[in-house]
Predicted model as a PDB file, atoms N, CA, C, CB and O in Angstrom, pLDDT in the B-factor column:
MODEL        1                                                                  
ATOM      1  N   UNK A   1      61.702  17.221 130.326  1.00 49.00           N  
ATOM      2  CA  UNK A   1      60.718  16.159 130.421  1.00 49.00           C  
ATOM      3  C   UNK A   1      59.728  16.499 131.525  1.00 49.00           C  
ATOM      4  CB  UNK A   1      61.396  14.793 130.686  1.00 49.00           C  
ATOM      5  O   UNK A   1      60.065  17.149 132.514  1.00 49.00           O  
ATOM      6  N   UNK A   2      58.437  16.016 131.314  1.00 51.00           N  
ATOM      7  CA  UNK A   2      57.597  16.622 131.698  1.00 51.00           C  
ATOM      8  C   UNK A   2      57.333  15.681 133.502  1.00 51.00           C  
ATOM      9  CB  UNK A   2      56.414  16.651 130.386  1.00 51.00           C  
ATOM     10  O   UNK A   2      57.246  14.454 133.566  1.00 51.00           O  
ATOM     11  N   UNK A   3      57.260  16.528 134.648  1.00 58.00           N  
ATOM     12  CA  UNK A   3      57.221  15.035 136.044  1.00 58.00           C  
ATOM     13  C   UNK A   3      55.976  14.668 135.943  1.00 58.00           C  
ATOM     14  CB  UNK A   3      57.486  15.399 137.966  1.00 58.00           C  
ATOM     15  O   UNK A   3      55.112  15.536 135.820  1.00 58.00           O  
ATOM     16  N   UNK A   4      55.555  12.962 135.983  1.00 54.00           N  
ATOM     17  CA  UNK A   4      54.426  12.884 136.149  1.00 54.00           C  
ATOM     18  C   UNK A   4      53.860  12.823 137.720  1.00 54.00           C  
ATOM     19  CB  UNK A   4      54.157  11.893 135.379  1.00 54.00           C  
ATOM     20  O   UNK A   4      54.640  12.747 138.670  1.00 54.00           O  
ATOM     21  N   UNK A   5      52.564  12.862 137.861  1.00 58.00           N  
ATOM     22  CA  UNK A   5      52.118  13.043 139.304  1.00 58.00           C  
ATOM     23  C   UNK A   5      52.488  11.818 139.908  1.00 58.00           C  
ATOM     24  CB  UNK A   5      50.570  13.341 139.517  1.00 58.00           C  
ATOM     25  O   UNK A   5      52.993  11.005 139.133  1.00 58.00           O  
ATOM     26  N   UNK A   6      52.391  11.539 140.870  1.00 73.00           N  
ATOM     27  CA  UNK A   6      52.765  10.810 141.992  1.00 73.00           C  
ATOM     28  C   UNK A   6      51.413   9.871 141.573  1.00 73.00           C  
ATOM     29  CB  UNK A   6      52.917  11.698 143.636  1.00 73.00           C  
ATOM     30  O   UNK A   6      50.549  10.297 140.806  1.00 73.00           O  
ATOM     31  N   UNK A   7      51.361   8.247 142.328  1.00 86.00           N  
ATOM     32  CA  UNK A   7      50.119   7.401 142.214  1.00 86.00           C  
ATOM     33  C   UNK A   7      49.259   7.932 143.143  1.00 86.00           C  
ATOM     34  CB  UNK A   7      50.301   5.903 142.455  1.00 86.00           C  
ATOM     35  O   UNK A   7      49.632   8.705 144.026  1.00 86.00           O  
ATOM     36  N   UNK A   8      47.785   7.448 142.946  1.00 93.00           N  
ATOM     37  CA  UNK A   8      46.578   7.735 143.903  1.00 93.00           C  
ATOM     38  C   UNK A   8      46.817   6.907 144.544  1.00 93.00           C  
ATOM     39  CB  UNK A   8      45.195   7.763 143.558  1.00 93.00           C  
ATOM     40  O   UNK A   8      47.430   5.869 144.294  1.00 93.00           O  
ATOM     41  N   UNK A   9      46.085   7.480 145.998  1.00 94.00           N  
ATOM     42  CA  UNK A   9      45.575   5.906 147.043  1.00 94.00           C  
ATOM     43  C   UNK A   9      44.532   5.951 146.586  1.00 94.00           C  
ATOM     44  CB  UNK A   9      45.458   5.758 148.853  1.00 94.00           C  
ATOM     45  O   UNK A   9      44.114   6.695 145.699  1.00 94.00           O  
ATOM     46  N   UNK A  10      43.862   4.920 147.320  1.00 95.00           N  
ATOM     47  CA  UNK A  10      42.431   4.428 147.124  1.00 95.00           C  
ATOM     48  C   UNK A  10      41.596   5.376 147.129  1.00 95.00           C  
ATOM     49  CB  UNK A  10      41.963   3.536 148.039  1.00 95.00           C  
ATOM     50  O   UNK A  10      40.915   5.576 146.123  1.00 95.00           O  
ATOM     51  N   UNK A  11      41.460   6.192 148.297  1.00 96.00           N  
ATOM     52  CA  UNK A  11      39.988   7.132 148.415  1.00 96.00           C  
ATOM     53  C   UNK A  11      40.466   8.238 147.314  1.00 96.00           C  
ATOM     54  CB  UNK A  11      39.573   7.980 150.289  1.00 96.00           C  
ATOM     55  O   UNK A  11      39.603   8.902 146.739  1.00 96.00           O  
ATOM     56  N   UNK A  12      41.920   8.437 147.012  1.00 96.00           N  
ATOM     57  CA  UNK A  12      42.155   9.606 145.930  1.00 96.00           C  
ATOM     58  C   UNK A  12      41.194   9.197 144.877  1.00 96.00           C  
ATOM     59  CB  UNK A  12      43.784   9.741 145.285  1.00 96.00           C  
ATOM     60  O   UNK A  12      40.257   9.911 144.522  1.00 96.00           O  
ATOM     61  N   UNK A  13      41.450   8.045 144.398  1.00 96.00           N  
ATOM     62  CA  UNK A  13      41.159   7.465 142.847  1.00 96.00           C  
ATOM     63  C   UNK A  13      39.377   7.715 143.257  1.00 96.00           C  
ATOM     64  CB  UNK A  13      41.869   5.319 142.389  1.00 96.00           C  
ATOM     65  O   UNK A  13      38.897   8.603 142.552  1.00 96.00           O  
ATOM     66  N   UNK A  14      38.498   7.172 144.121  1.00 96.00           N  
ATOM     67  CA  UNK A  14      37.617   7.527 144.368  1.00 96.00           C  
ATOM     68  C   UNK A  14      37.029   9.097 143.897  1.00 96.00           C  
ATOM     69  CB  UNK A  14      37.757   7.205 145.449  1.00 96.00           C  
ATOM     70  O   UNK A  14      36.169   9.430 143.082  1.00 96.00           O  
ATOM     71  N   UNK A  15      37.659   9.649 144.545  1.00 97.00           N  
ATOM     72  CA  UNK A  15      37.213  11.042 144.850  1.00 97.00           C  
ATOM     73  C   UNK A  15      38.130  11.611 143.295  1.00 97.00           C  
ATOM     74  CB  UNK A  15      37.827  11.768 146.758  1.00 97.00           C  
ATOM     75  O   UNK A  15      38.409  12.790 143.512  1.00 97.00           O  
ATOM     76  N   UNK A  16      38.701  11.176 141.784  1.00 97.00           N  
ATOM     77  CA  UNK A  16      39.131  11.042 141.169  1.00 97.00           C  
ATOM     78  C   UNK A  16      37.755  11.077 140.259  1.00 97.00           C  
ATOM     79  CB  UNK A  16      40.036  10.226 141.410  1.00 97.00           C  
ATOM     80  O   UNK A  16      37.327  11.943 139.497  1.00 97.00           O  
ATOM     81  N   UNK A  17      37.229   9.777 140.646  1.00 97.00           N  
ATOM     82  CA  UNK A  17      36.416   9.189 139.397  1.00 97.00           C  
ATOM     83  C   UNK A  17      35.499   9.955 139.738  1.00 97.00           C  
ATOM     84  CB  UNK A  17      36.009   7.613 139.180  1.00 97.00           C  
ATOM     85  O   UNK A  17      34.573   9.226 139.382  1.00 97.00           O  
ATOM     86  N   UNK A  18      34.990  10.867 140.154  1.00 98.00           N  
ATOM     87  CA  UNK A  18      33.811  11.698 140.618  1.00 98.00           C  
ATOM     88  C   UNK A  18      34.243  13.323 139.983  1.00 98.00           C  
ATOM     89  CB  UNK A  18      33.654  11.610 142.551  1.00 98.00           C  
ATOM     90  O   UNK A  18      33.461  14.253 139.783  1.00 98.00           O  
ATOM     91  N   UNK A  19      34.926  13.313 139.879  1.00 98.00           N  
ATOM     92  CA  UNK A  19      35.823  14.608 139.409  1.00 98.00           C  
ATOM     93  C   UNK A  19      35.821  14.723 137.540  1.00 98.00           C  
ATOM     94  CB  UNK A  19      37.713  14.304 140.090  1.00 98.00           C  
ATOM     95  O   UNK A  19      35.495  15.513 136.655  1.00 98.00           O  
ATOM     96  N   UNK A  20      36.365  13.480 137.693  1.00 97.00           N  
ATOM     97  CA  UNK A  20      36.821  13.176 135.984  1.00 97.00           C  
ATOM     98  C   UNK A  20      35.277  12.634 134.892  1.00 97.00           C  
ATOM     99  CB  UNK A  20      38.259  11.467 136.021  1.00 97.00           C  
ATOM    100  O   UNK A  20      35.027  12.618 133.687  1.00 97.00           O  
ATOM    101  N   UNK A  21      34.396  12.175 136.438  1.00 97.00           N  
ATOM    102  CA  UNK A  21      32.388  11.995 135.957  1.00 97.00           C  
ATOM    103  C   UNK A  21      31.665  13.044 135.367  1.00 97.00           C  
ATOM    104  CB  UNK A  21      31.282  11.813 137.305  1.00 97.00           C  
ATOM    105  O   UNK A  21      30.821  13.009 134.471  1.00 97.00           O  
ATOM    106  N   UNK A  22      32.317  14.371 136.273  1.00 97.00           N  
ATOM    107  CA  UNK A  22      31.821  15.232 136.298  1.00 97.00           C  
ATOM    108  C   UNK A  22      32.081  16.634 135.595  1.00 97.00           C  
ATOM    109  CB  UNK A  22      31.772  15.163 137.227  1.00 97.00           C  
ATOM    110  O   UNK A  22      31.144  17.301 135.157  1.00 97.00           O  
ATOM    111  N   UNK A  23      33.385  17.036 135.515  1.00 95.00           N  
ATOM    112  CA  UNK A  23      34.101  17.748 134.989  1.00 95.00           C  
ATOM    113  C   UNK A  23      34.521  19.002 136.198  1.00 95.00           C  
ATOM    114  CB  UNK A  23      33.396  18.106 133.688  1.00 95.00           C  
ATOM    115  O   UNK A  23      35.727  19.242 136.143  1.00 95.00           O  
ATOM    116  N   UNK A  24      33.988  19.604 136.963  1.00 97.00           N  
ATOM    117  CA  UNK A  24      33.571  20.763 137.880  1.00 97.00           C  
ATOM    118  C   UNK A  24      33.145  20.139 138.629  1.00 97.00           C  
ATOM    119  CB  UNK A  24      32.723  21.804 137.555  1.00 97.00           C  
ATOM    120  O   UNK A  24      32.175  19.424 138.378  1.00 97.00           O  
ATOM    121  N   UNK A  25      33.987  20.207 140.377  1.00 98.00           N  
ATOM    122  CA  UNK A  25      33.366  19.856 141.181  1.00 98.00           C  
ATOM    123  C   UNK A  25      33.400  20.800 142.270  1.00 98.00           C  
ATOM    124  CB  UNK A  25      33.660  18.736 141.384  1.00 98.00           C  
ATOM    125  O   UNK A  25      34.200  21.722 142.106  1.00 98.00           O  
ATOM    126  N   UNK A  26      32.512  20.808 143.701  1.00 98.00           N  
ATOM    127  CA  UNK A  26      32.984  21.456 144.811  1.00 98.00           C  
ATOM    128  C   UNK A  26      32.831  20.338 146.298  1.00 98.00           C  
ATOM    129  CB  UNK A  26      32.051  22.935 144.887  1.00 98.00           C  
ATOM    130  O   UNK A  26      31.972  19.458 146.344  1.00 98.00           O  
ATOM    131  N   UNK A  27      33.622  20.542 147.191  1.00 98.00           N  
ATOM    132  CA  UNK A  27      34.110  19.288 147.909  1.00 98.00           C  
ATOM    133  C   UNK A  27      32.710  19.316 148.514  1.00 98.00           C  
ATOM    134  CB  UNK A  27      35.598  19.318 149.005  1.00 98.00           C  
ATOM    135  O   UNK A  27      32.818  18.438 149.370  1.00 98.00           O  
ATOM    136  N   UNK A  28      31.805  19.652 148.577  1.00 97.00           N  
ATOM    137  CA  UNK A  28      30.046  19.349 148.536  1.00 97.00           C  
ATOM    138  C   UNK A  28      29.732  18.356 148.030  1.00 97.00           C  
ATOM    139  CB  UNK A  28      29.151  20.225 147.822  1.00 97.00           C  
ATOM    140  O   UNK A  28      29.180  17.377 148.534  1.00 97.00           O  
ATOM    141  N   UNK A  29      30.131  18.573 146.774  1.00 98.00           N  
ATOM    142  CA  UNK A  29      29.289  17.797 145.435  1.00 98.00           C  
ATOM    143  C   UNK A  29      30.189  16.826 145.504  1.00 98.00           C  
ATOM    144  CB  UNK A  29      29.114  18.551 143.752  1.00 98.00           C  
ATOM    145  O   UNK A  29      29.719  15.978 144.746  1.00 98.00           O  
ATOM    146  N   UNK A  30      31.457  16.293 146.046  1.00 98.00           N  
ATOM    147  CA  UNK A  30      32.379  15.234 146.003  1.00 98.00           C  
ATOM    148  C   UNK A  30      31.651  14.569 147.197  1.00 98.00           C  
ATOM    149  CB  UNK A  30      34.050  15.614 146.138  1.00 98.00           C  
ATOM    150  O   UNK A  30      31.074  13.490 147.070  1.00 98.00           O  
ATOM    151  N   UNK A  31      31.702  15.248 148.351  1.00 98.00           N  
ATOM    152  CA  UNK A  31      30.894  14.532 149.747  1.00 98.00           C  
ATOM    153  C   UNK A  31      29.713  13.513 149.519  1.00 98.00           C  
ATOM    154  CB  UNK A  31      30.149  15.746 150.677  1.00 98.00           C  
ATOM    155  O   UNK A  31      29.543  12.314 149.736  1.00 98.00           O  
ATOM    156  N   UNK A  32      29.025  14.476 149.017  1.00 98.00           N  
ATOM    157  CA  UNK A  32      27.535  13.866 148.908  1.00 98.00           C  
ATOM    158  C   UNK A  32      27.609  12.575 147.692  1.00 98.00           C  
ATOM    159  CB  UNK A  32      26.299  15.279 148.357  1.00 98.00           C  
ATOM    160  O   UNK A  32      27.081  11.472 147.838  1.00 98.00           O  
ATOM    161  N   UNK A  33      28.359  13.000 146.537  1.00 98.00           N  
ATOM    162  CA  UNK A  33      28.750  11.709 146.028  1.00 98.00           C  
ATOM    163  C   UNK A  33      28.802  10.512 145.871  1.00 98.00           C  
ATOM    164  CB  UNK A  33      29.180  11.602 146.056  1.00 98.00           C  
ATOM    165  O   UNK A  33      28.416   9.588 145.156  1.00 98.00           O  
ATOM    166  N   UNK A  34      29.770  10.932 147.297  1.00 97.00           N  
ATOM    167  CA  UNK A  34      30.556   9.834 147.822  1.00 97.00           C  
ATOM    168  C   UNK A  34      30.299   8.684 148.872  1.00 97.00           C  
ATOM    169  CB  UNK A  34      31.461  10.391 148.242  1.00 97.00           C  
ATOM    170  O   UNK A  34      30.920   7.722 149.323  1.00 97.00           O  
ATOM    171  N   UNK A  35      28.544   9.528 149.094  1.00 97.00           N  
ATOM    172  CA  UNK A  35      27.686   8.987 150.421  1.00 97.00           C  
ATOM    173  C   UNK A  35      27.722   7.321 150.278  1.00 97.00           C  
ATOM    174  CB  UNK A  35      25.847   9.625 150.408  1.00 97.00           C  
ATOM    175  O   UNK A  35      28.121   6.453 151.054  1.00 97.00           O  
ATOM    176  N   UNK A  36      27.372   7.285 149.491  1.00 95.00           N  
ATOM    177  CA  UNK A  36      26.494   5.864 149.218  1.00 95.00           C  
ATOM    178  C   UNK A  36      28.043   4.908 149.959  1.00 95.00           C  
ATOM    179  CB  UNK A  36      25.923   5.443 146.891  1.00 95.00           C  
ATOM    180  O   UNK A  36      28.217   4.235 150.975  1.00 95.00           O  
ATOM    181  N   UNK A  37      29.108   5.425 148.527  1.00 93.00           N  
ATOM    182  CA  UNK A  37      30.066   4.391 149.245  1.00 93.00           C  
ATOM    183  C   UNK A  37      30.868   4.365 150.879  1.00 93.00           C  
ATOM    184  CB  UNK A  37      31.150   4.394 148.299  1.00 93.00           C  
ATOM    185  O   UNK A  37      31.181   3.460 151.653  1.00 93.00           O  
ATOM    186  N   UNK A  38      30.996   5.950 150.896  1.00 93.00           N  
ATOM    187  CA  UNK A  38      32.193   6.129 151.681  1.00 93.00           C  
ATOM    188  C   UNK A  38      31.392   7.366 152.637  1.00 93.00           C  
ATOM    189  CB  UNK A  38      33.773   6.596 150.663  1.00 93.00           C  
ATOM    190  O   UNK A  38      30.978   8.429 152.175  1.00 93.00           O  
ATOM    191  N   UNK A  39      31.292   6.924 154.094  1.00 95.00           N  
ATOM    192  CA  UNK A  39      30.177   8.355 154.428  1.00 95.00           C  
ATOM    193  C   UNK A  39      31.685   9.527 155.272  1.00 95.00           C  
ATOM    194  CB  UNK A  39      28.254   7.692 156.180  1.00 95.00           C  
ATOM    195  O   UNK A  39      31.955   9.345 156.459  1.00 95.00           O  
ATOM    196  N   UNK A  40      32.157  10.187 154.764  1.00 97.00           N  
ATOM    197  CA  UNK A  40      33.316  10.838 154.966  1.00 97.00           C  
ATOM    198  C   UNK A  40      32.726  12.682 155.803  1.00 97.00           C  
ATOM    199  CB  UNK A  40      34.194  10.846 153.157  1.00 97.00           C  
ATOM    200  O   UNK A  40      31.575  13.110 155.886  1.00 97.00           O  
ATOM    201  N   UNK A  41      33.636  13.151 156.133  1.00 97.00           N  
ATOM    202  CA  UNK A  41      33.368  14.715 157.139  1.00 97.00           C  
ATOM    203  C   UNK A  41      33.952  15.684 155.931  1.00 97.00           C  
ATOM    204  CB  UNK A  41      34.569  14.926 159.048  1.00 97.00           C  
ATOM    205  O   UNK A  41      34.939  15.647 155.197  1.00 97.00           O  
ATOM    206  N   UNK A  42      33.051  16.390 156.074  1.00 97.00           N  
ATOM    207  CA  UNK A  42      33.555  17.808 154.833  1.00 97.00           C  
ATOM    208  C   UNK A  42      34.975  18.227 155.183  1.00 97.00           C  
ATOM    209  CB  UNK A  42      32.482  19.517 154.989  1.00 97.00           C  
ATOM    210  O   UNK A  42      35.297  19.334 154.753  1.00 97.00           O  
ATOM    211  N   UNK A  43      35.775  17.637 155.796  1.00 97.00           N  
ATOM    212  CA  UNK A  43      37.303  18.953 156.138  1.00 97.00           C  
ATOM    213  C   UNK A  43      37.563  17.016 155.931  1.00 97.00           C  
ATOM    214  CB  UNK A  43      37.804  20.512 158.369  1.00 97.00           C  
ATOM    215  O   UNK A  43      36.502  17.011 156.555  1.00 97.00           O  
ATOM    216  N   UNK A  44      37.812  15.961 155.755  1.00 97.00           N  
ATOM    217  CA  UNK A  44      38.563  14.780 154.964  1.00 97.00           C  
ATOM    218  C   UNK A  44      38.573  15.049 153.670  1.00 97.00           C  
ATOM    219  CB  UNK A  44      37.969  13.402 155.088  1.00 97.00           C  
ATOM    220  O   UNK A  44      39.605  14.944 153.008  1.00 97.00           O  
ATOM    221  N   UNK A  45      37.268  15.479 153.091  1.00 98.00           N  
ATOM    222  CA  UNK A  45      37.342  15.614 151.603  1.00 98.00           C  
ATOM    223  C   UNK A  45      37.852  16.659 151.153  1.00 98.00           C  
ATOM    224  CB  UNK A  45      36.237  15.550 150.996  1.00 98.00           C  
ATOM    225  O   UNK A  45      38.520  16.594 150.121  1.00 98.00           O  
ATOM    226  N   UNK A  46      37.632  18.056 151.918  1.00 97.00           N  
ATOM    227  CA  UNK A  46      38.228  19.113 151.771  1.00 97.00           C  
ATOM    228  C   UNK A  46      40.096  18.827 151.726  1.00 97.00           C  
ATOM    229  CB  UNK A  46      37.610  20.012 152.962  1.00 97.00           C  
ATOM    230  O   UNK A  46      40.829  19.404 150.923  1.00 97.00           O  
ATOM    231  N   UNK A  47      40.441  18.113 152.471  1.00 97.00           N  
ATOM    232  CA  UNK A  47      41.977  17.828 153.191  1.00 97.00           C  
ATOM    233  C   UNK A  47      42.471  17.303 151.539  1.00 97.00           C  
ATOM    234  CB  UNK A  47      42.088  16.264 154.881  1.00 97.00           C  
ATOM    235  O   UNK A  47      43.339  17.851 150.859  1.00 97.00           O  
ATOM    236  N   UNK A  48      41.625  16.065 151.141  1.00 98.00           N  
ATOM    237  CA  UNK A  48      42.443  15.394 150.006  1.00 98.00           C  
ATOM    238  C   UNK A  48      41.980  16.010 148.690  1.00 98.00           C  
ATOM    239  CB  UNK A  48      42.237  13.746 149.961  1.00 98.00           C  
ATOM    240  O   UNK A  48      42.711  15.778 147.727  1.00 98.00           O  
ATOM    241  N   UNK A  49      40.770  16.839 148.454  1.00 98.00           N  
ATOM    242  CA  UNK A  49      40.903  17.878 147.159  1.00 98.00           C  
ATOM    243  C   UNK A  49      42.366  18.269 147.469  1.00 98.00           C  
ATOM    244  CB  UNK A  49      39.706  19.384 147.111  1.00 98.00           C  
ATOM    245  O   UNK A  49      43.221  18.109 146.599  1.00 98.00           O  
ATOM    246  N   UNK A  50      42.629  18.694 148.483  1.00 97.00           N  
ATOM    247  CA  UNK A  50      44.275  19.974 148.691  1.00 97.00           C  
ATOM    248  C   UNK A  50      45.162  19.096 148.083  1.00 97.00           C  
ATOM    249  CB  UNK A  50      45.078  20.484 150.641  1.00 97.00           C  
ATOM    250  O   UNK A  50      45.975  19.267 147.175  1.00 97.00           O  
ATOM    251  N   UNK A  51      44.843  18.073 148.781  1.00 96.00           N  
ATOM    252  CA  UNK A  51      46.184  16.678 148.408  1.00 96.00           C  
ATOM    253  C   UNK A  51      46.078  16.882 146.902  1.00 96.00           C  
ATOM    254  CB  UNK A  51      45.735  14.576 148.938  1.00 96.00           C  
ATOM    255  O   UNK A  51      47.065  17.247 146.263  1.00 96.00           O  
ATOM    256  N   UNK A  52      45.100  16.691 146.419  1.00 97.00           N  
ATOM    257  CA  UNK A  52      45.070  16.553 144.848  1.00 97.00           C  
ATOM    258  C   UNK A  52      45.665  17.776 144.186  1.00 97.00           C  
ATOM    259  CB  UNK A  52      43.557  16.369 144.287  1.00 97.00           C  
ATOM    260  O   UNK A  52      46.167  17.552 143.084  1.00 97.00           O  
ATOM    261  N   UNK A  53      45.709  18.854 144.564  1.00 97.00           N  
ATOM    262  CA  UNK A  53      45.888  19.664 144.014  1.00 97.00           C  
ATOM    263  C   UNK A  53      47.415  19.780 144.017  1.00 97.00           C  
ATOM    264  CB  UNK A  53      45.126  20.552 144.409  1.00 97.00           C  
ATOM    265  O   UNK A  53      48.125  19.750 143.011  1.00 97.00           O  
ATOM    266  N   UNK A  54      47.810  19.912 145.242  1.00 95.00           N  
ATOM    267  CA  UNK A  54      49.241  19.758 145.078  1.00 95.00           C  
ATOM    268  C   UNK A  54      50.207  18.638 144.940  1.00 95.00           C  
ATOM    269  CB  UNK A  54      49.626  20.255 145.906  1.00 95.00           C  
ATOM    270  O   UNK A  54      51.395  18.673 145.260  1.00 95.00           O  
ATOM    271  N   UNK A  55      49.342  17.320 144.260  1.00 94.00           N  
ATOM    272  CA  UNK A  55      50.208  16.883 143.453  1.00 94.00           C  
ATOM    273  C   UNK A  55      49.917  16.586 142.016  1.00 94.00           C  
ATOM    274  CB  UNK A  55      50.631  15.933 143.994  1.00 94.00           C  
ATOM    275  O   UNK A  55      50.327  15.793 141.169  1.00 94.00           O  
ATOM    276  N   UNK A  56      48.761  17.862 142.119  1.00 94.00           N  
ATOM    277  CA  UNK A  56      48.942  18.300 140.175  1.00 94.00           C  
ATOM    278  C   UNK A  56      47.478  17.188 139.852  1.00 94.00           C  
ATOM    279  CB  UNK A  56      51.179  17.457 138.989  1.00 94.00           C  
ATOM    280  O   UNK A  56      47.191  17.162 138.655  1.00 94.00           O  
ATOM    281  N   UNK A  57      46.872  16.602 140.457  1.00 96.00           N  
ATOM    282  CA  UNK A  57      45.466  15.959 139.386  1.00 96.00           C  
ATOM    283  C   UNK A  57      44.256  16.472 139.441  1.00 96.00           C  
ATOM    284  CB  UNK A  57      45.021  14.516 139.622  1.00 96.00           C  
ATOM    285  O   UNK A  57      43.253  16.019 138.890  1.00 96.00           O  
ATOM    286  N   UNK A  58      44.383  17.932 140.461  1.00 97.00           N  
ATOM    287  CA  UNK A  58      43.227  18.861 140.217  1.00 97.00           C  
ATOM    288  C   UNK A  58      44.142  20.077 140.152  1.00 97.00           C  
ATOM    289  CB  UNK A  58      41.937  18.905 141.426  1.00 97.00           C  
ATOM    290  O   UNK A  58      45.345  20.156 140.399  1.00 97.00           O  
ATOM    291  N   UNK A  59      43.076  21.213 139.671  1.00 97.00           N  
ATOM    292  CA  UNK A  59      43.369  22.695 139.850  1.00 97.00           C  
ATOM    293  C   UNK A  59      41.799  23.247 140.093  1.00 97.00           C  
ATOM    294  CB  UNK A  59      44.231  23.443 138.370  1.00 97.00           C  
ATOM    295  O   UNK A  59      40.741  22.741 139.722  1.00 97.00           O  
ATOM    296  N   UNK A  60      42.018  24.328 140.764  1.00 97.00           N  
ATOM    297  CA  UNK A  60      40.626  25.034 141.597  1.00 97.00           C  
ATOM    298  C   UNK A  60      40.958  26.751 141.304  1.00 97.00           C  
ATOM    299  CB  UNK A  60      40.610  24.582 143.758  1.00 97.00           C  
ATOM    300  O   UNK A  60      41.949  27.366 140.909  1.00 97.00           O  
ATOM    301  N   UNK A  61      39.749  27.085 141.671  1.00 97.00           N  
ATOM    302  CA  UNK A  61      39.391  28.774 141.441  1.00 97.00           C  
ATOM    303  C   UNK A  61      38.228  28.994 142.377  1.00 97.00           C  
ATOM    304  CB  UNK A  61      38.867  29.263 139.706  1.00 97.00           C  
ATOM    305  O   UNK A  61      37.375  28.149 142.650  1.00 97.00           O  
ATOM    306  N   UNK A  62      38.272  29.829 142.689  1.00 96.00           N  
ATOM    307  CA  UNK A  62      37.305  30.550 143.580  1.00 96.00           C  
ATOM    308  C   UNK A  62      35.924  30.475 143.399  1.00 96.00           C  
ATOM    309  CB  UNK A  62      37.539  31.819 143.563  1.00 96.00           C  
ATOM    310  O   UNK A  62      36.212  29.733 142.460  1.00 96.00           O  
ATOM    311  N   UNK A  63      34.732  30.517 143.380  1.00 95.00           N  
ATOM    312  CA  UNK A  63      33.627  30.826 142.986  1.00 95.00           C  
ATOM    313  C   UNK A  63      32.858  30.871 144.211  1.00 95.00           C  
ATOM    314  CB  UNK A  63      33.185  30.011 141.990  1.00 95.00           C  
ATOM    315  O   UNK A  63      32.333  30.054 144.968  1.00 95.00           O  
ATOM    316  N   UNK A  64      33.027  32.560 144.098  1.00 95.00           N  
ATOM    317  CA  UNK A  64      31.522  33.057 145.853  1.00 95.00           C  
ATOM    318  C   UNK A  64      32.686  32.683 146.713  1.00 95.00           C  
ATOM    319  CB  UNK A  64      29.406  31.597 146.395  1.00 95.00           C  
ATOM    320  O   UNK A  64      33.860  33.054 146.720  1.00 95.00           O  
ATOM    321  N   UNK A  65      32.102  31.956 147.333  1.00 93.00           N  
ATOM    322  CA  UNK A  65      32.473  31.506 148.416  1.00 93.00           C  
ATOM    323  C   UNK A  65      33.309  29.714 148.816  1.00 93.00           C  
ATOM    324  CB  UNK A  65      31.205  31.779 148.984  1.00 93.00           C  
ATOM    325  O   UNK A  65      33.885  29.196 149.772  1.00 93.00           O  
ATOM    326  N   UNK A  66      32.858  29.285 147.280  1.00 93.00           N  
ATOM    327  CA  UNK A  66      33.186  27.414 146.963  1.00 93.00           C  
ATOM    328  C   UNK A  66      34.653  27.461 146.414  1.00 93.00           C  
ATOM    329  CB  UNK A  66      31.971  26.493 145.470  1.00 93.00           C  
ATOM    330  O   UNK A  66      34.787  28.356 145.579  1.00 93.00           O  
ATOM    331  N   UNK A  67      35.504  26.918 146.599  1.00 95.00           N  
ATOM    332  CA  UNK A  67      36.530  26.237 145.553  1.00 95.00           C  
ATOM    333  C   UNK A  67      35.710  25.194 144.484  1.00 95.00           C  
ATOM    334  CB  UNK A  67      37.768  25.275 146.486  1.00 95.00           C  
ATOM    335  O   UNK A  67      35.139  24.147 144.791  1.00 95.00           O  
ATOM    336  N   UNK A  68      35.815  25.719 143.330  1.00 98.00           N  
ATOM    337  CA  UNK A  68      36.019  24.870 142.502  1.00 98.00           C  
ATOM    338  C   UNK A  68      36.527  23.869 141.798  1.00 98.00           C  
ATOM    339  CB  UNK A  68      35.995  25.091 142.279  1.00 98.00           C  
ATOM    340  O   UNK A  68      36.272  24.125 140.621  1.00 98.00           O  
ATOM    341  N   UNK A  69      37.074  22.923 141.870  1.00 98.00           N  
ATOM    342  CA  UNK A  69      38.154  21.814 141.345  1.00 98.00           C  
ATOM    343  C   UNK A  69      37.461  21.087 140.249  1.00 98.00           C  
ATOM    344  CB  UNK A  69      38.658  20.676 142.545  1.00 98.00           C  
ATOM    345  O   UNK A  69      36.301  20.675 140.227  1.00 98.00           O  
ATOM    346  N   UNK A  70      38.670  20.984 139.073  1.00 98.00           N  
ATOM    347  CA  UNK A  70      38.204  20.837 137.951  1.00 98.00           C  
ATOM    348  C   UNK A  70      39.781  19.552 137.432  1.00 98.00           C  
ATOM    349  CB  UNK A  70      37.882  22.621 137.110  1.00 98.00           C  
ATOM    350  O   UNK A  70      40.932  19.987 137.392  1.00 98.00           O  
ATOM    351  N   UNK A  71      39.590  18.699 137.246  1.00 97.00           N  
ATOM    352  CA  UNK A  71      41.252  17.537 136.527  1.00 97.00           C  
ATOM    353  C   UNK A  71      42.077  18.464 135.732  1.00 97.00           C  
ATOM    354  CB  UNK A  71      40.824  15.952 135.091  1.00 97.00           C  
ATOM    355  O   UNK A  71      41.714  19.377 134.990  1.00 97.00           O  
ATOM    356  N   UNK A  72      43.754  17.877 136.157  1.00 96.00           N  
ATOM    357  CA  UNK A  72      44.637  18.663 135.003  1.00 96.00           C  
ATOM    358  C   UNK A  72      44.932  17.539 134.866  1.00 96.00           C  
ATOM    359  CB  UNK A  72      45.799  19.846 135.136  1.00 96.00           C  
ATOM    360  O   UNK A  72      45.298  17.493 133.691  1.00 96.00           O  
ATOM    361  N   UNK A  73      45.059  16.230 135.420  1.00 90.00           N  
ATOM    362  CA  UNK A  73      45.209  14.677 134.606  1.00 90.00           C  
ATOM    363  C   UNK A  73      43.964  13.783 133.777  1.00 90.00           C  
ATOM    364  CB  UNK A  73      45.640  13.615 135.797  1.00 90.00           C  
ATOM    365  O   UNK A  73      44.227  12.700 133.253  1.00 90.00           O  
TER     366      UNK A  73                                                      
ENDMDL                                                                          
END                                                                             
């Protein structure tokens, strides 16, 4: 049986619906986003992409110099 991920907190689901808007994101393009609502520091957003990733509702790849993060939920 397959584990499902763990629940979001709040700013996850946020930084979620910007992801799942978009398809391809980089924690840039999540930041700036995110201005209007939430005015956050590039290494918070950077911190909870990681979070996301290791509990499975993103996956990322390299590009240049950016992580890419893209939904596996």
């Amino acid at each position: 049986m397959a584990k499902l991920p763990r629940a979001l907190t709040p700013l996850e689901s946020l930084i979620m619906d910007v992801v799942w808007d978009q398809g391809e994101v980089t924690v840039r393009y999540v930041q700036d986003a995110l201005k209007p609502q939430r005015e956050l520091a590039y290494t918070s957003v950077l911190t909870m992409m990681q979070v996301l990733e290791r509990k499975g509702f993103v996956g990322s790849r390299r590009v240049g110099r950016a992580n890419v993060y893209e939904a596996k939920v």
